[in-house]
DODO-847468 format. One line per 5 residues: number of its first residue (from 1); their letters; for each residue x, y, z of N, C-alpha, C. Coordinates in nm, 2 decimals, decimal comma. Layout:
NUM) a) X Y Z X Y Z X Y Z ~ ...
This chain:
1) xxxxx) 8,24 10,89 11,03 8,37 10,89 10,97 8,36 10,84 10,83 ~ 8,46 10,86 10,71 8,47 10,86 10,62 8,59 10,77 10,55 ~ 8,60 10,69 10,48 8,72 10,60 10,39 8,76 10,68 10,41 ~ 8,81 10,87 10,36 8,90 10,94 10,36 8,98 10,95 10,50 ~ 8,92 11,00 10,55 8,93 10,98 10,71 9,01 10,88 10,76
6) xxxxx) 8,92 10,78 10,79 9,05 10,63 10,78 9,19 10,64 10,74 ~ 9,12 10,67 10,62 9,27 10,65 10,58 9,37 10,76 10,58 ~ 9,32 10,88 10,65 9,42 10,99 10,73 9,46 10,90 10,87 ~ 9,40 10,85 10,90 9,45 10,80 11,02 9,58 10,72 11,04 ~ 9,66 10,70 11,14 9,80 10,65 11,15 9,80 10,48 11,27
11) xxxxx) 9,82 10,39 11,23 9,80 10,28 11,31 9,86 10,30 11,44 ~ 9,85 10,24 11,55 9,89 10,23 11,68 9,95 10,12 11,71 ~ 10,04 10,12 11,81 10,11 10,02 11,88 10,03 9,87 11,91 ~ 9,96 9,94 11,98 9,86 9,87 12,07 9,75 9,88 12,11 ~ 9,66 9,79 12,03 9,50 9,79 11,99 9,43 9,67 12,07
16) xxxxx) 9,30 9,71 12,12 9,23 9,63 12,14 9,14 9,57 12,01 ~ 9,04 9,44 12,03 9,00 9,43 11,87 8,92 9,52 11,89 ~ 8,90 9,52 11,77 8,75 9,57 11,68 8,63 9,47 11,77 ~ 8,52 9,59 11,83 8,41 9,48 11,80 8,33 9,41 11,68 ~ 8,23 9,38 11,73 8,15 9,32 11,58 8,07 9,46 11,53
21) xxxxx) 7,99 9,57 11,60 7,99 9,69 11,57 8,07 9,76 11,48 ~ 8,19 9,76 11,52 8,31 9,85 11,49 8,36 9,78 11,35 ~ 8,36 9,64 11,34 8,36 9,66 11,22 8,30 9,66 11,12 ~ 8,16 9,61 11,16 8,06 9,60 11,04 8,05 9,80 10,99 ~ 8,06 9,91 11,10 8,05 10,00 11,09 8,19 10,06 10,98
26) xxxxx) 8,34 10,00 11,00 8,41 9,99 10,88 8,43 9,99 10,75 ~ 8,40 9,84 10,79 8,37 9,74 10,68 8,26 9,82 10,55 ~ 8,15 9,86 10,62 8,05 9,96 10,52 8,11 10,06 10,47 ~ 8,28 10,12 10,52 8,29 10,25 10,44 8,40 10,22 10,38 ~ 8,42 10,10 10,34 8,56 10,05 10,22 8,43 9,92 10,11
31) xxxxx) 8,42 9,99 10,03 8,35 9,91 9,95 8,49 9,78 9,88 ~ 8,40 9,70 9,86 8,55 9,53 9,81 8,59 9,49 9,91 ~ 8,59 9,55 10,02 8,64 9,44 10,15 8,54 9,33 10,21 ~ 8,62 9,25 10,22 8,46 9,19 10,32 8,56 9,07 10,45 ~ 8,53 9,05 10,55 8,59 8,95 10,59 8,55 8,81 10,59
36) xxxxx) 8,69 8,77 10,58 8,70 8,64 10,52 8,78 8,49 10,62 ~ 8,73 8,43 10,71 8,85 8,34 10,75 8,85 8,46 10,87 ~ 8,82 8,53 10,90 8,87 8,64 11,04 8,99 8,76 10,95 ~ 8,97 8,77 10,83 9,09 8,83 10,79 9,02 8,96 10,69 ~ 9,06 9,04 10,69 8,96 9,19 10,63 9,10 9,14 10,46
41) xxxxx) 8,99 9,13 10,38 8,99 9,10 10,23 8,96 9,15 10,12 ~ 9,06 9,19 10,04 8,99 9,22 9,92 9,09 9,20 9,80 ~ 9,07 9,16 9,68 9,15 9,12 9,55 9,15 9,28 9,42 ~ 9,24 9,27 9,39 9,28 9,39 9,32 9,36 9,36 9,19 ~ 9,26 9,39 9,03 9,28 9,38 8,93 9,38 9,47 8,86
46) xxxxx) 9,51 9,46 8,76 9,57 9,50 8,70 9,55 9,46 8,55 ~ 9,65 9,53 8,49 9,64 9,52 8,34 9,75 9,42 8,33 ~ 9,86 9,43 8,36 9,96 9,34 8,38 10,07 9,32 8,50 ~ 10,14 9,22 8,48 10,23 9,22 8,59 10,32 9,34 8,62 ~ 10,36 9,42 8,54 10,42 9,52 8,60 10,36 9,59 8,65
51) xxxxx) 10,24 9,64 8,65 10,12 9,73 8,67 10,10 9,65 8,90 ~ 10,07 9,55 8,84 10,01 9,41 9,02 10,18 9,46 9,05 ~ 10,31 9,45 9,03 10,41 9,43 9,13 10,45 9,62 9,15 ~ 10,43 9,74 9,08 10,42 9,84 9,08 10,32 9,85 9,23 ~ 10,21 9,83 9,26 10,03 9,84 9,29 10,17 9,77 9,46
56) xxxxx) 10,20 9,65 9,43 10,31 9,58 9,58 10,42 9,65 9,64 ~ 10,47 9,69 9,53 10,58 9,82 9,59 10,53 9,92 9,66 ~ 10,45 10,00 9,64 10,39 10,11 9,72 10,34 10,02 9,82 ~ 10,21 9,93 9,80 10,18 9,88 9,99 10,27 9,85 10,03 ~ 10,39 9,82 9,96 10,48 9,76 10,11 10,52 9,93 10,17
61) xxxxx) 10,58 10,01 10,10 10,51 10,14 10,13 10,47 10,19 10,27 ~ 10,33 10,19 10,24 10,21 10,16 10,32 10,28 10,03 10,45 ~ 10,29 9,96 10,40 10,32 9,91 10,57 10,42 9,91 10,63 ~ 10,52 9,94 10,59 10,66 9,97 10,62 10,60 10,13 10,73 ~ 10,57 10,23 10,67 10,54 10,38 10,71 10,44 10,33 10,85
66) xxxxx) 10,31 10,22 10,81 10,27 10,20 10,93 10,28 10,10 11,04 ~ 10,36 10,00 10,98 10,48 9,84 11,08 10,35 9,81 11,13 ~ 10,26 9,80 10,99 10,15 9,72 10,99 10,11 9,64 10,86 ~ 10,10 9,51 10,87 10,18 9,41 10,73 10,09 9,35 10,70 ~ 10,00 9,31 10,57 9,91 9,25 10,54 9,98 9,10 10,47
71) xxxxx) 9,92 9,00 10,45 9,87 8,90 10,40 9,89 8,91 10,23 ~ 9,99 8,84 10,13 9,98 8,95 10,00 9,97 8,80 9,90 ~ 9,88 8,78 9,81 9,89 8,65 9,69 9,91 8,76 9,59 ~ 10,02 8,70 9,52 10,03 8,79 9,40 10,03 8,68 9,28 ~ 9,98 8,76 9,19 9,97 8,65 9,05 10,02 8,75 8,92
76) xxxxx) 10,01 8,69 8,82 10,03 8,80 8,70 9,95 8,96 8,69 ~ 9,85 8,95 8,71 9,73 9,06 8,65 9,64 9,09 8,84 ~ 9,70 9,06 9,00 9,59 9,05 9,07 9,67 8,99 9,19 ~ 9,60 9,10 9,29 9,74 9,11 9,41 9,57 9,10 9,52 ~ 9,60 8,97 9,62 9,49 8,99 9,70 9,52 8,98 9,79
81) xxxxx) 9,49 9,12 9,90 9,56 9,16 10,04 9,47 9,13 10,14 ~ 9,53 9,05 10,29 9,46 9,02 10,36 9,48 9,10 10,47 ~ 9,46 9,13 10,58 9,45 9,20 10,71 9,44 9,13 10,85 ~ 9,51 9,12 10,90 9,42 9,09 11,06 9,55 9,13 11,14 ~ 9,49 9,17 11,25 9,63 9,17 11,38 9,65 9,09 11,48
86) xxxxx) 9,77 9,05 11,51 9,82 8,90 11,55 9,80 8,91 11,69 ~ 9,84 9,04 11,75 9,86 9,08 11,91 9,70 9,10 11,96 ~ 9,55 9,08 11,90 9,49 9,11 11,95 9,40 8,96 12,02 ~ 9,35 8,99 12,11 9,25 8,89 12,13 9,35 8,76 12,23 ~ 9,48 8,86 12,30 9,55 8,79 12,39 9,61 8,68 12,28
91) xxxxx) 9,69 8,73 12,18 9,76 8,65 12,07 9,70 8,58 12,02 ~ 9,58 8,56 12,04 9,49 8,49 11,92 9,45 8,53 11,76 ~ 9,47 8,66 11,77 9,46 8,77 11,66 9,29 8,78 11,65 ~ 9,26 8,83 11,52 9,17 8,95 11,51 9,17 9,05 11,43 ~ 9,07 9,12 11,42 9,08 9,23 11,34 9,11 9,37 11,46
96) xxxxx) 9,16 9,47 11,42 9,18 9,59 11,52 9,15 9,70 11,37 ~ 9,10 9,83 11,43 9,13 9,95 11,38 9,23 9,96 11,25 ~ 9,36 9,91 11,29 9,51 9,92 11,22 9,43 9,88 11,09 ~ 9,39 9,73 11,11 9,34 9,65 10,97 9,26 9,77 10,88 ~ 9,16 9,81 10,94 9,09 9,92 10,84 9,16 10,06 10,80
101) xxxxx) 9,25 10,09 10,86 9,32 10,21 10,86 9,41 10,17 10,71 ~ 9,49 10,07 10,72 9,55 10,01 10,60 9,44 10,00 10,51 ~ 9,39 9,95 10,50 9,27 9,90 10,41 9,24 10,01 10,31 ~ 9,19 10,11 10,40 9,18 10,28 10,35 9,28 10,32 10,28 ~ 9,41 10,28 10,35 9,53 10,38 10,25 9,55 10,29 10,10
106) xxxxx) 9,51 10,11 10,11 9,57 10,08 10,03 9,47 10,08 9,85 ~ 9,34 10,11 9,91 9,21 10,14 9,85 9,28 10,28 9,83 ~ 9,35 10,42 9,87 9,36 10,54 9,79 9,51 10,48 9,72 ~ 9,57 10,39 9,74 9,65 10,37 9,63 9,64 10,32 9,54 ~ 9,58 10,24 9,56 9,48 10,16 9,39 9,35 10,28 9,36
111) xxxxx) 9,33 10,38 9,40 9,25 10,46 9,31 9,30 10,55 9,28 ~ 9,42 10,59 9,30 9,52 10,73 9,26 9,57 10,62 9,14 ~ 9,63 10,46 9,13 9,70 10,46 8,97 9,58 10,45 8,86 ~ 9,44 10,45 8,89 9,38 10,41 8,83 9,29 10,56 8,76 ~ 9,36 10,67 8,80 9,29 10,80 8,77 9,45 10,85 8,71
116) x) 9,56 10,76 8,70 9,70 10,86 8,65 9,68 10,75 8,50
């Protein structure tokens, strides 16, 4: 499977976690992520603030479409999105599929403003 791929894919209801397999096997096809704290991470650089709150309007976007909601620090120039799902691991949370699937789309939306 492919980042592209992934990120065709559509989240689900109801996920079991990720193994440790499953996601180091992920994890290798989103370059900048890495996890962090139990949380799939990565920070994302702008030219300015309108550029970082433009880059936040679309993920919300993205997780509105998939009622799957990341983790968001936003600063002037630099928006750093976290991931994990809350329902997995009998409410303990975790990482699930969902987490990389987002991850995918939000990596093709920071590479689509950065090629316009």
């Amino acid at each position: 499977m492919s980042a592209a791929a992934l990120a065709g894919r559509r989240c689900q209801a109801v996920l079991p976690a990720a193994s440790g397999d499953d996601i180091a096997r992920m994890l290798a096809m989103l370059p900048g992520w890495a996890v962090q704290d139990g949380k799939l991470t990565r920070g994302f650089a702008f030219k300015d603030h309108y550029e970082t709150l433009a880059f936040v309007n679309a993920l919300a976007w993205v997780s509105h479409t998939e009622d799957h909601h990341p983790e968001l620090t936003v600063t002037y120039n630099r928006c750093v999105v976290r991931y994990d799902t809350h329902s997995v691991n009998q409410g303990k949370g975790g990482l699930s599929d969902n987490d990389f699937i987002c991850a995918a789309k939000v990596d093709a939306l920071y590479d689509q403003r950065a090629q316009a």
